[in-house]
DSSP file (Angstrom, degrees, kcal/mol; ACC not computed):
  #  RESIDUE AA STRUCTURE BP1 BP2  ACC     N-H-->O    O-->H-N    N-H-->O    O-->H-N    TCO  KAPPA ALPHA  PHI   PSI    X-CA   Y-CA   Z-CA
    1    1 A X              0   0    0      0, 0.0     3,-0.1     0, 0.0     2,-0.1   0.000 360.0 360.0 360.0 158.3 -160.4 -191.9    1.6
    2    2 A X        -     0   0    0      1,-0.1     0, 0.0     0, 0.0     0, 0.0  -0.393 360.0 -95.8-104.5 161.4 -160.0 -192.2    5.5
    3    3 A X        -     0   0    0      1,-0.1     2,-0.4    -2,-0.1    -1,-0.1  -0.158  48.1-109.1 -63.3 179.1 -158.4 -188.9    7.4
    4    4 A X        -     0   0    0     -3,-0.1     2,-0.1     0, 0.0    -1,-0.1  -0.945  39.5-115.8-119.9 129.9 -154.6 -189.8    7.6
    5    5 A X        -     0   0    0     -2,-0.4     2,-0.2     1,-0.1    58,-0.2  -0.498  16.8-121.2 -76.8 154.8 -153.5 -190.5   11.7
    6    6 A X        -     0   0    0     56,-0.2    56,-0.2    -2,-0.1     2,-0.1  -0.678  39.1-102.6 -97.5 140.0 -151.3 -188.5   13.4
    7    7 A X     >  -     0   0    0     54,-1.2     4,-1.3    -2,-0.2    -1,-0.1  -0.221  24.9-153.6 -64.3 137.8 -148.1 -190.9   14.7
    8    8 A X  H  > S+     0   0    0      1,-0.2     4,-1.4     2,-0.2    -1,-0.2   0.937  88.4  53.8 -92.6 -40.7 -148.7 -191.4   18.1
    9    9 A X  H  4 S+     0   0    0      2,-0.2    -1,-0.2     1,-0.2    -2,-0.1   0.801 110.9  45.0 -45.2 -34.5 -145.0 -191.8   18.8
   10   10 A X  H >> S+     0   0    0      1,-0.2     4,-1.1     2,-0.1     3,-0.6   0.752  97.0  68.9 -94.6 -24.9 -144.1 -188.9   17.3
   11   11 A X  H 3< S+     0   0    0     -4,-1.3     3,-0.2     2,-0.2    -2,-0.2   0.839 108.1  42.3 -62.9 -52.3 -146.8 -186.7   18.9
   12   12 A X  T 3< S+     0   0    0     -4,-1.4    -1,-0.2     1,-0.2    -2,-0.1   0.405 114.0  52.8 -90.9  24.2 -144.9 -187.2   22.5
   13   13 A X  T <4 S+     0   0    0     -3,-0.6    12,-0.4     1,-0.3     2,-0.4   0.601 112.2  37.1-124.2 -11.1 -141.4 -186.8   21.0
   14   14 A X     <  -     0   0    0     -4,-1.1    -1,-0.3    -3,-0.2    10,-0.2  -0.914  52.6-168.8-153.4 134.2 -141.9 -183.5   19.2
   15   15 A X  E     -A   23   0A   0      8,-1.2     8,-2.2    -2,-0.4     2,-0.2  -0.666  33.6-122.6-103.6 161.0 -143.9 -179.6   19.6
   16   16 A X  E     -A   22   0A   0      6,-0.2     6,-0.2    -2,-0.2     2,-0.2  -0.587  29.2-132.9-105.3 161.2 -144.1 -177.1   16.6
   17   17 A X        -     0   0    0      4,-1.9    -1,-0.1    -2,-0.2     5,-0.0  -0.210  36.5 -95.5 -95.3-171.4 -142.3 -173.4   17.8
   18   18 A X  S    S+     0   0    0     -2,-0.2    -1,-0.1     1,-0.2    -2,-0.0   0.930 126.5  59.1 -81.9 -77.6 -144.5 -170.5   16.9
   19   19 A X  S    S-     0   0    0      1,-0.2    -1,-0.2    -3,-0.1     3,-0.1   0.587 119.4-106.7 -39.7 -31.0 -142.5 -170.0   13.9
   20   20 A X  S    S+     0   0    0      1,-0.6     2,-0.2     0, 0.0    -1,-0.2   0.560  78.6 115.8 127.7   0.6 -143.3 -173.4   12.6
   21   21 A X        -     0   0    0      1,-0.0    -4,-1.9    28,-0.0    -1,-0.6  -0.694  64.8 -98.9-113.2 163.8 -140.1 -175.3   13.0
   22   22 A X  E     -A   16   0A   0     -2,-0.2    28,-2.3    -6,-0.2    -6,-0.2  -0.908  20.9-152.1-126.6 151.9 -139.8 -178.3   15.3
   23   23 A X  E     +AB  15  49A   0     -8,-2.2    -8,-1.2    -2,-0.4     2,-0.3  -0.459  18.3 169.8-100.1 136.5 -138.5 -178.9   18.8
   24   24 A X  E     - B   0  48A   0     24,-0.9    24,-2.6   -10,-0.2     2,-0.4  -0.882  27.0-132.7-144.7 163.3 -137.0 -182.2   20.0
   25   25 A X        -     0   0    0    -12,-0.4     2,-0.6    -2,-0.3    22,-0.1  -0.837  39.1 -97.8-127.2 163.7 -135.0 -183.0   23.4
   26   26 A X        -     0   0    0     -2,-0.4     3,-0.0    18,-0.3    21,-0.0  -0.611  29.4-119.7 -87.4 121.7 -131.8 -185.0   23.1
   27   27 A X  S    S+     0   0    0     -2,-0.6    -1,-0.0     1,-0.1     0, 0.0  -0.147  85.3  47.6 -54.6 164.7 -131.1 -188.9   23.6
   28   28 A X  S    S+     0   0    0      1,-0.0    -1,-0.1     0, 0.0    16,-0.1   0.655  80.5  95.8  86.3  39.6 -128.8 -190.5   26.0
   29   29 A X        +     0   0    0      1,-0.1     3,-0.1    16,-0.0    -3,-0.0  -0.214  66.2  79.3-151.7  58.1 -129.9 -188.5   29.5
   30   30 A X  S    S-     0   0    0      1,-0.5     2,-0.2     0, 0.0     3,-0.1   0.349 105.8 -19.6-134.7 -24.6 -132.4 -191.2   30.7
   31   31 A X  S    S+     0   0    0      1,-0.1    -1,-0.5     2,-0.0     0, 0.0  -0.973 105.4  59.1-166.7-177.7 -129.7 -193.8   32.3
   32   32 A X    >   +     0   0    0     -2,-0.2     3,-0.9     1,-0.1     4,-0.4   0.889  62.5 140.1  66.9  43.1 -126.3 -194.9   32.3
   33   33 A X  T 3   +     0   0    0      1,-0.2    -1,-0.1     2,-0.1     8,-0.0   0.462  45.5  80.8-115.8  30.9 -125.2 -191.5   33.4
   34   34 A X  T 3  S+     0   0    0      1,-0.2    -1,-0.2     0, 0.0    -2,-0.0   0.160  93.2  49.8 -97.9   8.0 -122.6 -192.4   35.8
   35   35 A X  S <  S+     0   0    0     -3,-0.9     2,-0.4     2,-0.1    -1,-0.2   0.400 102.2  86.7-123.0  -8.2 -119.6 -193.0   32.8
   36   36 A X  S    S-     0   0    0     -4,-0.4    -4,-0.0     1,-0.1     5,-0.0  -0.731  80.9-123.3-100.5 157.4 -120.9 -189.2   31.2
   37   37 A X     >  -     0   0    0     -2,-0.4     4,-1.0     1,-0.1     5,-0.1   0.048  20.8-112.0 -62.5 175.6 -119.4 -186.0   32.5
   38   38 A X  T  4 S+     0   0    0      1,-0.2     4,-0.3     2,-0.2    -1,-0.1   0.584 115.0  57.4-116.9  21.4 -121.3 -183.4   33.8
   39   39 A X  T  > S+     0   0    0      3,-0.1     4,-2.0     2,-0.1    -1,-0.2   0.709 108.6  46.7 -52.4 -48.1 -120.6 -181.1   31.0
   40   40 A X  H  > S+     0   0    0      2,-0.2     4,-0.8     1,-0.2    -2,-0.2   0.571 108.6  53.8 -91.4 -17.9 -121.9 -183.5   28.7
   41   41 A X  H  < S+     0   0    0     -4,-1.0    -1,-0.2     2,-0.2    -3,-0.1   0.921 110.0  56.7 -68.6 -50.5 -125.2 -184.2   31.0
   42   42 A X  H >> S+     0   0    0     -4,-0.3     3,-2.2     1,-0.2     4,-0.7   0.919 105.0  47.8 -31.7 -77.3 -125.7 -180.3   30.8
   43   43 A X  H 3< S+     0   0    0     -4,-2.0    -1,-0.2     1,-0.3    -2,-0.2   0.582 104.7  51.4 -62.4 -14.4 -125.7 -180.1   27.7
   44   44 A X  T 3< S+     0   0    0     -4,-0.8   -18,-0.3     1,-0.1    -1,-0.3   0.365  92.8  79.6 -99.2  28.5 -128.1 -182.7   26.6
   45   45 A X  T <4 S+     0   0    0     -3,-2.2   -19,-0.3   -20,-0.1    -2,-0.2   0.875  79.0  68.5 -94.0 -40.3 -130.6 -181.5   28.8
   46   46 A X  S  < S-     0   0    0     -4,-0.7   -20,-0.2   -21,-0.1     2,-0.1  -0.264  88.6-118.3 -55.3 153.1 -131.9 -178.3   26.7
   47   47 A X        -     0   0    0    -22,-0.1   -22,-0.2     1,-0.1     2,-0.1  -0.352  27.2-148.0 -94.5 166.3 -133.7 -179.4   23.6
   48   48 A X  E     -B   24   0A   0    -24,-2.6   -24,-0.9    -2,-0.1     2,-0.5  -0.330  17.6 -88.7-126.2-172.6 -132.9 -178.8   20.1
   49   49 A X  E     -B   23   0A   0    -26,-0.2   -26,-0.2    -2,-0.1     3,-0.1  -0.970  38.5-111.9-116.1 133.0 -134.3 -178.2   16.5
   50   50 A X        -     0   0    0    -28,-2.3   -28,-0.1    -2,-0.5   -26,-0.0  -0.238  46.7-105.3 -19.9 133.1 -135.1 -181.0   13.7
   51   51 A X     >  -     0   0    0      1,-0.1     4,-0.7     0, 0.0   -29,-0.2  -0.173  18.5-113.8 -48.9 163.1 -132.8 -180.8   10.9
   52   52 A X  H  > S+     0   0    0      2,-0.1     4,-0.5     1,-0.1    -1,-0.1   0.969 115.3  56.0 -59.8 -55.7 -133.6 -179.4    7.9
   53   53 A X  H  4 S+     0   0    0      1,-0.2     4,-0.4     2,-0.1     3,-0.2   0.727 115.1  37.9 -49.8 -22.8 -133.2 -182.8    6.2
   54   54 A X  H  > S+     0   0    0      1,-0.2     4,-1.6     2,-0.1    -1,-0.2   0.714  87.6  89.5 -99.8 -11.9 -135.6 -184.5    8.5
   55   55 A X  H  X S+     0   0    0     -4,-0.7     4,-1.5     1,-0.2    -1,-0.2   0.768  82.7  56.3 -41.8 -33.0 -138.0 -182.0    8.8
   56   56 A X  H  X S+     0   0    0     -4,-0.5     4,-2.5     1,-0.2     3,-0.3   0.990 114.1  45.7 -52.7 -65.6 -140.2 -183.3    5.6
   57   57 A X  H  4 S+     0   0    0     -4,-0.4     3,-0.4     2,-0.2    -2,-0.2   0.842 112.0  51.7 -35.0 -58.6 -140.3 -186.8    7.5
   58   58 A X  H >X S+     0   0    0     -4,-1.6     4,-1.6     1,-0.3     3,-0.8   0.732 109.6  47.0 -30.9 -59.3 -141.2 -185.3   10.8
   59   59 A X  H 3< S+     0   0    0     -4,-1.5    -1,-0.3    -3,-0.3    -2,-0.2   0.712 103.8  57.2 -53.3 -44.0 -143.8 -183.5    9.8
   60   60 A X  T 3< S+     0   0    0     -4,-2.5    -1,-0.3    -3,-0.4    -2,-0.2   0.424 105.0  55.3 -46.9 -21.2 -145.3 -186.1    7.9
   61   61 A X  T <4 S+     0   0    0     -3,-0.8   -54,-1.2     1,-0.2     2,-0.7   0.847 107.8  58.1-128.8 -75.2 -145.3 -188.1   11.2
   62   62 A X  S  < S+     0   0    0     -4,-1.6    -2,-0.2   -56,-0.2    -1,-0.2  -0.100  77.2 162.6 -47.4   4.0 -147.2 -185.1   12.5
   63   63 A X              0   0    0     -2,-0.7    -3,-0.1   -58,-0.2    -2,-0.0   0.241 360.0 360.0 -72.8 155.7 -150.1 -184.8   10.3
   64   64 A X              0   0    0    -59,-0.1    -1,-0.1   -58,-0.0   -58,-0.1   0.395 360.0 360.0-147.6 360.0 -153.1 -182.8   11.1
């Protein structure tokens, strides 16, 4: 059976932390950003964690 590929989309949308969980940066802060505040700009620039619920998927995405 052939090695299983790693998603090549998913490979520039998410890094593993040291601990093992994975890091993702937030949608909607690439255009259209003259109707959001600049509270809400703020905030989506730090990156976030996967849920729990998607994590299985993610990972799966991720393969190694």
């Amino acid at each position: 059976m052939p090695k299983m590929k790693t998603n090549s989309g998913a490979k520039k949308r998410f890094t593993f932390t040291g601990t093992g969980k994975i890091k993702r940066k937030h949608a909607f802060k690439s255009h259209i950003l003259t109707k959001k505040t600049t509270k809400q700009k703020r905030n989506l620039t730090y990156s976030g964690l996967v849920s729990p619920a998607d994590e299985a998927g993610v990972k799966q995405l991720l393969v190694k």
